[in-house]
N, C-alpha and C positions, 0 to 999 in steps of 0.2 A: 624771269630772273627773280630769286627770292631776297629777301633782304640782307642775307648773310653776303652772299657773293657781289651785289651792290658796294657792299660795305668795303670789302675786301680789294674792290677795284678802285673807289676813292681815294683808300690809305694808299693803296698802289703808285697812283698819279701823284699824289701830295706828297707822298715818298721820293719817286723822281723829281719833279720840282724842286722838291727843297735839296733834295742832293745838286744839282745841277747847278742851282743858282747861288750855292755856297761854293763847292768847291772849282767851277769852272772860272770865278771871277780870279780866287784862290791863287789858280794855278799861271793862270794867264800875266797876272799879278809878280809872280816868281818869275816868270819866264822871261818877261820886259826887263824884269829890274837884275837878271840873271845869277838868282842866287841860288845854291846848291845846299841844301838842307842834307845831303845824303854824303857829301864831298867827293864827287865821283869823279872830275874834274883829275884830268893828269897833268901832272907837275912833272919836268922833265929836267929839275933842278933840283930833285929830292932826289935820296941815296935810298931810303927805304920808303913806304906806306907803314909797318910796322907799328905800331905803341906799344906804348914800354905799361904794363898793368900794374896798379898802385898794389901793394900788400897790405892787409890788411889782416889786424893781429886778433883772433876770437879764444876770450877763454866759455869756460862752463858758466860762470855766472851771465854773462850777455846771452845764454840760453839758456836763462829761466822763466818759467810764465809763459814760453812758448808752446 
């Protein structure tokens, strides 16, 4: 095994690790305290899902310097 692939396998391991031990607590975390960051949850007292999208008014000068 040469040093490069040693290397590679390291990062690898400390890569999962640290994914794992961040986001597992993360989610576990969400899940107890059952909060929906995505609001996927059906409401069966709502008429729509629907948002209504703000407007937003652009002339030429707000695109200068771009």
């Amino acid at each position: 095994m040469n040093k490069n692939s040693f290397q590679e396998t390291i990062l690898k391991l400390v890569l999962i690790i640290l994914f794992y031990s961040l986001f597992t607590p993360i989610g576990l975390i969400m899940s107890l305290f059952k909060v929906d960051l995505l609001d996927r949850r059906i409401n069966k007292y709502k008429n729509s899902y629907w948002r209504i999208k703000q407007k937003n008014s652009f002339s030429k000068s707000d695109a200068k310097g771009v």
